[in-house]
C-alpha positions in Angstrom: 0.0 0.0 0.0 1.7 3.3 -0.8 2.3 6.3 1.8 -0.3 8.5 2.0 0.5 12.2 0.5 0.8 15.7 1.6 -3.0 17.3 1.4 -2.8 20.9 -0.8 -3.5 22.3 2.6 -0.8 20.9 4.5 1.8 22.4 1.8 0.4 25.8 1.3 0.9 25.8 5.5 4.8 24.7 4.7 5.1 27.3 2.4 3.7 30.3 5.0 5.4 29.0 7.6 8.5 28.8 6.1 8.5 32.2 5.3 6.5 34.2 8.3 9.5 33.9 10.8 12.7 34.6 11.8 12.9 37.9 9.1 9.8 39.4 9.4 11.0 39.2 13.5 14.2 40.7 13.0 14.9 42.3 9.8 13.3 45.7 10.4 15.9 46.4 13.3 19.0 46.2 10.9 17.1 48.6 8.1 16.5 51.1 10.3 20.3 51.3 11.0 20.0 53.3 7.4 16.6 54.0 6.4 14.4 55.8 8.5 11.5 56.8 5.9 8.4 55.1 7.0 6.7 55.3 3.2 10.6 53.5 2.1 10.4 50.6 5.0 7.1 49.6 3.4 7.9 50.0 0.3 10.9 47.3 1.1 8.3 44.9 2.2 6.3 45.7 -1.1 9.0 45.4 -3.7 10.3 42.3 -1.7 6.5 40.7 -2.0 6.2 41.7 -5.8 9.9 39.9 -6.6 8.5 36.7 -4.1 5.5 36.7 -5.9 7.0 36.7 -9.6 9.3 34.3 -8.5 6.0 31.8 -7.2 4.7 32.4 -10.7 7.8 31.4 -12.1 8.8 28.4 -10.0 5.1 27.3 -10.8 5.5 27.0 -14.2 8.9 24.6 -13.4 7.1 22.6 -10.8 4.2 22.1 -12.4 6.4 20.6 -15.7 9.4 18.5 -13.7 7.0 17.4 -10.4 10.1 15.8 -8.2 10.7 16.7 -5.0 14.0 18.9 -5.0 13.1 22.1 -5.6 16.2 23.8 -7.2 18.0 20.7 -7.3 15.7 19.0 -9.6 15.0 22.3 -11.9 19.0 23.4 -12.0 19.8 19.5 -12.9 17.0 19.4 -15.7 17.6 22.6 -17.4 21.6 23.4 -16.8 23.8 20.5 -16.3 23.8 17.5 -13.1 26.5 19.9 -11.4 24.7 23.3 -10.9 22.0 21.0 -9.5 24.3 19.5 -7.3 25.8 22.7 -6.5 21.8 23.9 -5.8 21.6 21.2 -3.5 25.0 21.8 -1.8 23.8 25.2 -1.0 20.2 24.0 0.4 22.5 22.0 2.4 24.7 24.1 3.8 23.1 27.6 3.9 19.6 27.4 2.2 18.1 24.9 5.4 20.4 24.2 7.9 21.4 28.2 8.2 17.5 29.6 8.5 16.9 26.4 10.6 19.6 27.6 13.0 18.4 31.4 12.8 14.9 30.7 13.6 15.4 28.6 16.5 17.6 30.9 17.8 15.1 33.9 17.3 12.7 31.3 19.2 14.6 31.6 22.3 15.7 35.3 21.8 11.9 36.0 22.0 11.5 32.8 24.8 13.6 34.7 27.3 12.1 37.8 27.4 9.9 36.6 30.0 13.1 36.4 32.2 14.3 39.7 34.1 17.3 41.0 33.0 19.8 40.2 30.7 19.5 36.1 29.7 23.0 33.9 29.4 24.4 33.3 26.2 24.0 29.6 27.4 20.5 29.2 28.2 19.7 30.6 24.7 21.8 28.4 23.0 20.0 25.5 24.9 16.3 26.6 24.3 17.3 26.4 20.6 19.3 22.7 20.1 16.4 21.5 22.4 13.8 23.3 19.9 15.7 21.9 17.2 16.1 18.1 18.8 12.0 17.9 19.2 11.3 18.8 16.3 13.9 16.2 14.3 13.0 13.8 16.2 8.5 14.3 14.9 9.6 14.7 11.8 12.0 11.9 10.8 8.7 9.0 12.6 5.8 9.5 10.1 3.9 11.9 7.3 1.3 12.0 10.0 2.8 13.5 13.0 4.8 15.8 10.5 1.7 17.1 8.8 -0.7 17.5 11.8 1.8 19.5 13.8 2.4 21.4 10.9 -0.9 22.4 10.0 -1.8 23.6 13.8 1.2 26.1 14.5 1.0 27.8 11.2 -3.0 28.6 11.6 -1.8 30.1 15.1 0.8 31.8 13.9 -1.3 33.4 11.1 -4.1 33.7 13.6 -1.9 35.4 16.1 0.2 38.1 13.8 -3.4 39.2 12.5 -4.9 39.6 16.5 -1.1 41.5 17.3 -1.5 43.9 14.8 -6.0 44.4 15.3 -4.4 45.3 19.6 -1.4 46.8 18.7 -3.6 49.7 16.7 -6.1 49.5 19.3 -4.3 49.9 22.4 -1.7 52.2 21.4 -2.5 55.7 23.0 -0.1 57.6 21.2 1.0 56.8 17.2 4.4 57.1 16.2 4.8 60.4 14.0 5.7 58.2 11.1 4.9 59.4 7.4 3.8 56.2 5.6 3.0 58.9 2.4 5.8 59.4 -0.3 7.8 62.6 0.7 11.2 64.4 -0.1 14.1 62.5 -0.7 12.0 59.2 -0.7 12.7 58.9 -4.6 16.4 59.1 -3.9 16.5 56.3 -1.2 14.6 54.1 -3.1 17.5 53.8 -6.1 20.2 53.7 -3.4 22.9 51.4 -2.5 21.1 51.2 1.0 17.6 50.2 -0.1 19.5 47.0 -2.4 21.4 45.9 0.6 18.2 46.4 3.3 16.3 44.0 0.5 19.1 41.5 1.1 17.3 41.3 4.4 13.6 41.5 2.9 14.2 38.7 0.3 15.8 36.4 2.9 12.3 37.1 5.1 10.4 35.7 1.5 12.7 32.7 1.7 10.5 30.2 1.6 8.2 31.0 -1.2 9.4 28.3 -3.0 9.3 25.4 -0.2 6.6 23.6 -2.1 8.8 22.5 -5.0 10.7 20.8 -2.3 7.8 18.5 -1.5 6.0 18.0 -5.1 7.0 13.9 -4.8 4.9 13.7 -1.8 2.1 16.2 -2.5 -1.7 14.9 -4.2 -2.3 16.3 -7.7 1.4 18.4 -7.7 0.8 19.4 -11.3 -2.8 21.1 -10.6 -2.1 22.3 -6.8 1.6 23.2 -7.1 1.0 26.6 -8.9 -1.7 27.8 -6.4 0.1 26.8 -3.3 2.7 28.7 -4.5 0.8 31.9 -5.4 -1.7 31.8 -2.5 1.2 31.1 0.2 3.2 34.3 -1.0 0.3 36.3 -1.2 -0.8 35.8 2.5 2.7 36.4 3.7 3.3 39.4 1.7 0.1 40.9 3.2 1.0 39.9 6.6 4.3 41.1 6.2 3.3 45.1 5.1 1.0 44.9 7.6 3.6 43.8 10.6 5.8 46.4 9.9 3.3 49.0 9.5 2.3 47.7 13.1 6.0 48.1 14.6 6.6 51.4 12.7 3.3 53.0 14.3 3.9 51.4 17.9 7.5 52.0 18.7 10.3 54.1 18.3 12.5 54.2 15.6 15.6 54.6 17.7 14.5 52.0 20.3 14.3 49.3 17.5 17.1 50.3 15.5 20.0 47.6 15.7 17.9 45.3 17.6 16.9 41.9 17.0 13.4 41.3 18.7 11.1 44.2 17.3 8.6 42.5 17.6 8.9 42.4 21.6 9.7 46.3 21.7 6.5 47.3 19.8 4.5 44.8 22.1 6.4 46.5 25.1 5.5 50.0 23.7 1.6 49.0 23.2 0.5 46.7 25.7 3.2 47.6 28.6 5.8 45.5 30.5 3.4 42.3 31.2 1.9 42.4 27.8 5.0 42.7 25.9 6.8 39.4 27.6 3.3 37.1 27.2 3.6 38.5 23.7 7.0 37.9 23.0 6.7 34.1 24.3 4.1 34.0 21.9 6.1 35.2 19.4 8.8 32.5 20.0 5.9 29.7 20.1 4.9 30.9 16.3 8.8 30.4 15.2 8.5 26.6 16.2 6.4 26.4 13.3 9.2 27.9 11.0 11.5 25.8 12.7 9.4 22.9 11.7 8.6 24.1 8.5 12.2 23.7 7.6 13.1 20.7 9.0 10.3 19.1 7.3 10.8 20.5 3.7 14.8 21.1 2.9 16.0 17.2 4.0 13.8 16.1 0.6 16.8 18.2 -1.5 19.5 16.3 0.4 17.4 12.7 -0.4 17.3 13.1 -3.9 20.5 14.1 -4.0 21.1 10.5 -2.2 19.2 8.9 -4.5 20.9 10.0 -7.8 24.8 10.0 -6.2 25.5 6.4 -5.2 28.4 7.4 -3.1 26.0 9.3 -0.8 23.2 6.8 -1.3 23.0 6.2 2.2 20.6 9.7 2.2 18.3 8.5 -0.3 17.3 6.4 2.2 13.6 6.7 4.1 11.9 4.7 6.1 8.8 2.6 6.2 6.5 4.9 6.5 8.6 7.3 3.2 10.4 9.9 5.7 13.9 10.8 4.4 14.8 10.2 8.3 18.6 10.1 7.7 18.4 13.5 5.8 16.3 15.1 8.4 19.1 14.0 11.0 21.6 15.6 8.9 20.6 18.9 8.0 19.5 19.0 11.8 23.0 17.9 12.6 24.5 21.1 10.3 22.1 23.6 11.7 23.0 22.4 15.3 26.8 23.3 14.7 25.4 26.4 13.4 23.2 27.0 16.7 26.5 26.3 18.9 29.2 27.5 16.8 28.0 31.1 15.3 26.3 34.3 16.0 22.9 35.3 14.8 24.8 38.3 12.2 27.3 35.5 11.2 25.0 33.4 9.9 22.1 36.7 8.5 24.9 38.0 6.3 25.8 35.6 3.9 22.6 33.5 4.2 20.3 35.7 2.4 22.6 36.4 -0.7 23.8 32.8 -1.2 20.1 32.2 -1.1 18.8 34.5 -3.7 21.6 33.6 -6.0 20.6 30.0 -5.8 17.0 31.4 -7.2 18.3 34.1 -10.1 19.6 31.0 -11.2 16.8 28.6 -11.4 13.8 31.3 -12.6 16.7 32.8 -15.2 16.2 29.2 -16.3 12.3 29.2 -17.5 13.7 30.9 -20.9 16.7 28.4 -21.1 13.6 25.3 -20.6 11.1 26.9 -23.3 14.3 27.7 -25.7 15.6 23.7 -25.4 11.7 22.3 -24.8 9.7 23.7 -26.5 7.4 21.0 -26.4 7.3 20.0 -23.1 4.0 19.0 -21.1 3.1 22.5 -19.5 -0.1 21.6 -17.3 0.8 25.4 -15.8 2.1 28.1 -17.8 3.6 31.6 -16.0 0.4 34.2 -16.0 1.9 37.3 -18.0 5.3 35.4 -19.5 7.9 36.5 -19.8 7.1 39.9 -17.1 7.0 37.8 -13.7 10.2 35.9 -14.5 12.0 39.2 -16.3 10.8 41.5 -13.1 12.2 38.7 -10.3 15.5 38.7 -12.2 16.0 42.1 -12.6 15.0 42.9 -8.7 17.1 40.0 -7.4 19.9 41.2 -9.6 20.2 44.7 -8.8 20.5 43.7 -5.2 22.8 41.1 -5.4 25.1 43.2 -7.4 24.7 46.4 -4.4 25.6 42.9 -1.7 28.6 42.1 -3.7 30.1 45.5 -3.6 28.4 47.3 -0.2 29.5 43.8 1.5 31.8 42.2 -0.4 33.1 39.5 2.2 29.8 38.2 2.8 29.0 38.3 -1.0 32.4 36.4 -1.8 31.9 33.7 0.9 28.4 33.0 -0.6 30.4 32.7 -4.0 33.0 30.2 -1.9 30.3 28.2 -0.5 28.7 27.5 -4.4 33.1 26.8 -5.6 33.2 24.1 -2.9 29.7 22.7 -4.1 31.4 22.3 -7.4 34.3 20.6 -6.2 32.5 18.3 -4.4 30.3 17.3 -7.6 33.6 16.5 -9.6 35.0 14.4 -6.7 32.1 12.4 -6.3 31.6 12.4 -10.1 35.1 10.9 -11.0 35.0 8.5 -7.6 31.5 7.4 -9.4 33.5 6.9 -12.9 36.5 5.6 -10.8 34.2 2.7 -9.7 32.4 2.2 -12.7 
């Protein structure tokens, strides 16, 4: 009897709760560091939404024709050549999972501890997180039912919650921010600058996610006639949470209070419902980043089993067991982001994340021409609303920022560039060890 499949409903929750988390929590606190235009903040979140929701339209189109799960892996491997899919999958590895896993559980007990007086150890943080991250392996690698169920439930809170946090937060707050959320002078001029490309670093890493479907599209019912509306209805409820978040935190609290600061979300609750309110809310906060948490440790280990399955030498993370879970890649990529949890800092890991990210994507939608140029013919059950606009707007978007990354923050750019060379060395090792023993 086969495993039962993912319900539509079930994936369109992976794909909002991979994205509503730890960026949405934290990102505003590093832009403000440079951009303090309340119509310009928005318009990040905006802009950010519109190149998230191209890209959905785009990644639609490839899922919808090559239904394996893999995500990039599988569309880089099919269009390009078997190495930038194994370099794709090198970076889910690596950055693209393990890094966001690491991030959002340690955002979950940034926010956990704000319950506690004073200032919390560097040591209980650390613990909340690997234990966060140890639960959560552990349901996911036993059965489709525990991972679905548990999936389903925390990302209906967490959408639940953000919309009754933002409903109080305009309520209860007796005094507004005086915060112009209407274009003004010198607005135009921030918009084209070096400063709004590298704060969209920090936008497009919040959208990161948009795409987690693809990842799944083995395991989901009817991927070829569900996959594009999953992906378009998940990015359009995040990128109208999202606006509406930051709209909430801008009119609640202080600019300068939030600036530089990672739990935003805390401060503006601390601002609008007072020093009890804002501790319940930021443990509330934190319980809505297990589902991100989850989220991710459900969706990237599928990149690391196909990988397994077409590399013999690595064969051993193809495997799943009896009930179809890819347990050993879930233990893996939890194994990587649990280094990343004890070894690093938050920034360490925020810098280079989101660029190495959105590189991986330019390269894949960049590759719907390349696909209707060499197959023309090719089974389309879903074909990009408004070709070739959504695809040509992403790219242009994702490349103008990129390019700002690589030369406003060229370290973090070029280690995002190292991280894809190594990917490629490891392809032709396990390539000519493959020939070798052949």
């Amino acid at each position: 009897m086969p495993a039962k499949k993912f319900r539509h409903i079930t994936v369109t929750a992976v794909v909002i709760a991979n994205m509503v988390g730890t960026g949405v929590f934290t990102s505003l606190g590093f832009q403000l560091l440079d951009i303090r235009s309340g119509f310009v903040l928005l318009m990040l979140w905006a802009v950010g939404g519109l190149a998230a929701l191209c890209g959905a339209m785009t990644y639609a189109e490839l899922g919808a024709a090559m239904p394996r799960s893999g995500g990039e892996y599988n569309f880089l491997t099919r269009i390009y050549h078997p190495a930038a899919g194994f370099v794709s999958g090198w970076v889910s590895v690596t950055v693209g999972f393990a890094g966001p896993v690491a991030l959002a559980a340690m955002t979950f007990a940034a926010y956990a501890t704000t319950v506690i007086p004073g200032e919390p150890s560097a040591i209980l943080e650390k613990s909340l997180a690997a234990g966060l991250l140890i639960v959560l392996t552990c349901v996911h690698a036993t059965s489709r039912r525990n991972s679905g169920a548990i999936q389903l439930i925390f990302t209906i809170l967490k959408v639940a919650v953000i919309v009754l946090f933002c409903i109080a937060a305009i309520v209860l707050v007796d005094s507004p921010q005086p915060v112009n959320f209407f274009p003004s002078e010198g607005d135009g001029a921030l918009l084209t600058s070096s400063e709004f490309a590298v704060a969209l670093i920090y936008v497009s890493y919040a959208y990161a996610g948009w795409n987690a479907a693809t990842y799944l599209s083995s395991e989901l019912e009817e991927p070829q006639r569900t996959l594009p509306w999953i992906l378009m209805t998940g990015t359009l409820v995040v990128m109208t949470l999202y606006v509406a978040l930051n709209f909430v935190f801008l009119y609640a609290a202080p600019m300068d209070s939030m600036a530089g600061e990672l739990e935003v979300g805390y401060i503006a609750a601390e601002v609008a419902f007072g020093d009890v309110g804002g501790r319940f809310t930021g443990i509330v906060l934190a319980m809505l980043l297990v589902s991100t948490v989850s989220a991710m440790t459900m969706a990237g280990p599928r990149v690391i089993q196909v990988i397994g399955e077409d590399f013999p030498t690595i064969g051993i993370l193809g495997r799943k067991n009896k009930d179809g879970i890819p347990a050993n890649a879930i233990i893996l990529q939890s194994s990587i982001a649990m280094l990343f949890i004890l070894s690093s800092t938050f920034e360490s890991i925020l810098v280079f994340a989101g660029f190495t990210i959105a590189l991986n994507s330019f390269a894949t939608v960049l590759g719907i021409f390349i696909l209707r140029w060499k197959q023309p013919d090719l089974e389309r059950p879903y074909r990009t609303f408004l070709y070739p606009l959504p695809p040509l707007i992403y790219l242009t978007l994702t490349g103008w920022t990129l390019w700002f990354v690589l030369l406003s923050r060229p370290i973090e750019g070029l280690f995002g560039l190292g991280i894809i060379g190594s990917g490629l060395l490891l392809y032709f090792f396990s390539s000519f060890k493959k020939a070798t023993a052949s």
